[in-house]
N, C-alpha and C positions, 0 to 999 in steps of 0.2 A: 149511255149504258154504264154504270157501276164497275167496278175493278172486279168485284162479286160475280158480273154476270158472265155467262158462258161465253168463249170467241169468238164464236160460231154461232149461226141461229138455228143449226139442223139438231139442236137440243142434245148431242154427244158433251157430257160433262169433259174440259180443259185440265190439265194435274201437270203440274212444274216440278221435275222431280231435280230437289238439287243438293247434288252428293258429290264429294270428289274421285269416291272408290269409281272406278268406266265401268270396271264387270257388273259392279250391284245397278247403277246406272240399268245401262243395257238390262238385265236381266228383270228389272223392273217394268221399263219400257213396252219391253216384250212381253212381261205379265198382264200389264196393265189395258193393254192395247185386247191382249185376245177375250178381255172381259168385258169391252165397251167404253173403254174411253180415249183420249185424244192426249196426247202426252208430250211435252217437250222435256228439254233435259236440260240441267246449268249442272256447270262442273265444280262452280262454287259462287259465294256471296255476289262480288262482281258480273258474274255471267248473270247470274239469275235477274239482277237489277236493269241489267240491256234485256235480259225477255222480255221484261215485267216493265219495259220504258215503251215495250211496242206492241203486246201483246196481253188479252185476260183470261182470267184462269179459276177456274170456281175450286182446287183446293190448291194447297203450295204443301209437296213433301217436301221436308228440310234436314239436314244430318248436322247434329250436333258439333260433332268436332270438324272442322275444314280448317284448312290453312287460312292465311290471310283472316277477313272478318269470318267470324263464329256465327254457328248459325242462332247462340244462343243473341249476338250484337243485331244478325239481322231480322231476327224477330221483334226486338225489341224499335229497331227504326222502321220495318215496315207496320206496325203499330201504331206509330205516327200517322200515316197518312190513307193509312187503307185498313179493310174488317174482311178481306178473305180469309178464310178457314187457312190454319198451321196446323200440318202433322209433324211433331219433331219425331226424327230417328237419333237415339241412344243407346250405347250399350246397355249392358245392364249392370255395371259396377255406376255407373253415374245418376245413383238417386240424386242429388241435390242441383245437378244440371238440367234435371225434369223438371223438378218444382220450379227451380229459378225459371225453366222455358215458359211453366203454366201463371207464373205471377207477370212475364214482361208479357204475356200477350197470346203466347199458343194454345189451341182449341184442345189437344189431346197432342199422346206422346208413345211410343212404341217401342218396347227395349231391343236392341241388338243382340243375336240373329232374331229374327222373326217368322210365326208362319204366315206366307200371302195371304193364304184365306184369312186370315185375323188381318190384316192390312187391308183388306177388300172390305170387308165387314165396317172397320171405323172408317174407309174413306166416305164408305152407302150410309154412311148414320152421321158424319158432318151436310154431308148433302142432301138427305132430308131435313137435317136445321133448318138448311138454309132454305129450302125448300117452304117450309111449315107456313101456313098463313096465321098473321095475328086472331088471335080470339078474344083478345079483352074489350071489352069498354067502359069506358072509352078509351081515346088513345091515345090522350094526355092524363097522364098519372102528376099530380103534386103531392110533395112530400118534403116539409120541412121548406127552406131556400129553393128546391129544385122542383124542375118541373121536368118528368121523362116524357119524350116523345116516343112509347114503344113500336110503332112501325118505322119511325126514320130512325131508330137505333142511337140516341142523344140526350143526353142529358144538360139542361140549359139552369142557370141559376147567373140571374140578371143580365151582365155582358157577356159571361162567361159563357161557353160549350165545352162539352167531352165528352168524346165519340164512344159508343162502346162495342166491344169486340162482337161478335155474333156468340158465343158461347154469351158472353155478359147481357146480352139482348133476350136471350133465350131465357136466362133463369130470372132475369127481370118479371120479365111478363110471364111465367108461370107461378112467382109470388104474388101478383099484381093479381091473379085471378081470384087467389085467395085471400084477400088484407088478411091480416090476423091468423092465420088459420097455418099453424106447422104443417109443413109438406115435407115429409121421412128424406135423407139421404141417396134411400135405395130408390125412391120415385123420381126425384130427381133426375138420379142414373139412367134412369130408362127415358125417360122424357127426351134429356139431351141429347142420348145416344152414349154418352162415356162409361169407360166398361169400371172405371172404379169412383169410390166413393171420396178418395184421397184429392181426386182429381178436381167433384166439386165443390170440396173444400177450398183449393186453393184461389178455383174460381169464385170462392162466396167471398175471400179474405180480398180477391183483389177488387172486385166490385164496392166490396165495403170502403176500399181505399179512397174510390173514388165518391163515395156519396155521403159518409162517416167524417165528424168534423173530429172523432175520436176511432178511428177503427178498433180500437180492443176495448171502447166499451161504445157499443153501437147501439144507435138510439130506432134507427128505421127496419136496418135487415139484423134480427134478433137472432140467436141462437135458441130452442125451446130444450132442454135439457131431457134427452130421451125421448123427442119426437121428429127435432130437423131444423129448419129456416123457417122464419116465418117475417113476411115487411107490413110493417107497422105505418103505416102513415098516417099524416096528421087528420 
């Protein structure tokens, strides 16, 4: 079973919620629980890492600032080695500690305070991502050196691999349906489930990172000027 998959097989979605505030902590918990799901708690980066050594979790809330590693450090190393869905928590003075969350790796991001219901709403729309079954074929896409595996979430180019996130997985293969063909911002939005348009920006920027032997002038995932994204393949 995947790091992705539920901990349990009685199909209750798993949320690691890890903050070092205890009240928000608890008060999440307790939200979280009376709406259907299954919740452990870290109190910070190291805690979460002993959950996350024994246990799996289909989303990980995260809060930006914590003592010790950042939660902006541990998104960035559990990126590394795992594609479960990151909700970062931020205030809302910390625009550029969002982006930097949505460039090292997290799926969506939530300014501080928050209302639940908007926290319930993005946790139900990473989990149907994850949820979604592939619709393209096939389900090796080449393009340029690479070759995407859109069901195993990987991109290969000779010896090399590089995993991609589940948001990056996502917008892959809803370009991939369309070669050529600009898919709008705001369809996007709805597709992945992210409530703004900023968000798949940075997601389109970081994906370019990885497949872009130039990212700012991209050959495969094109910007169309007044229409959206559009991948080009060879």
């Amino acid at each position: 079973m995947t790091a992705e998959a539920s901990a349990l097989d009685d199909g209750i979605p798993h949320i690691l919620v890890v903050d070092d505030d205890t009240r928000l902590r608890k008060l999440l918990q307790k939200f979280l629980r009376e709406n259907g799901f299954r919740v452990t708690l870290a109190q910070n980066a190291a805690d979460a890492k002993t959950r996350l050594g024994g246990l799996q979790f289909d989303v990980i809330i995260l809060d930006v600032m914590m003592p010790g590693q950042s939660g902006l450090e541990l998104t960035e190393e559990l990126r590394g080695r795992s594609e479960v869905p990151i909700l970062l928590l931020s205030a809302l003075s910390e625009t550029e500690s969002r982006i930097t969350g949505l460039e090292l790796g997290a799926d969506d991001y939530l300014g501080k305070p928050f209302e639940p219901r908007e926290l319930l709403a993005r946790l139900r729309a990473l989990l149907r991502r994850q949820a979604a079954q592939p619709t393209i074929t096939p389900a090796l896409l080449r393009f340029g050196e690479w070759e995407a595996d859109i069901d195993r979430g990987e991109l290969r180019r000779q010896d090399e691999q590089v995993s991609l996130t589940s948001a990056e997985q996502t917008l892959l293969r809803l370009l991939a349906e369309k070669p050529g063909v600009p898919i709008s911002r705001a369809e996007l939005c709805e597709k992945t489930g992210v409530a703004q348009e900023r968000t798949v920006d940075v997601q389109i920027t970081r994906l370019r990172r990885k497949i872009e032997r130039d990212a700012r002038a991209p050959r495969y995932l094109r910007t169309v000027r007044g229409q959206g994204y559009a991948l080009w393949p060879d």
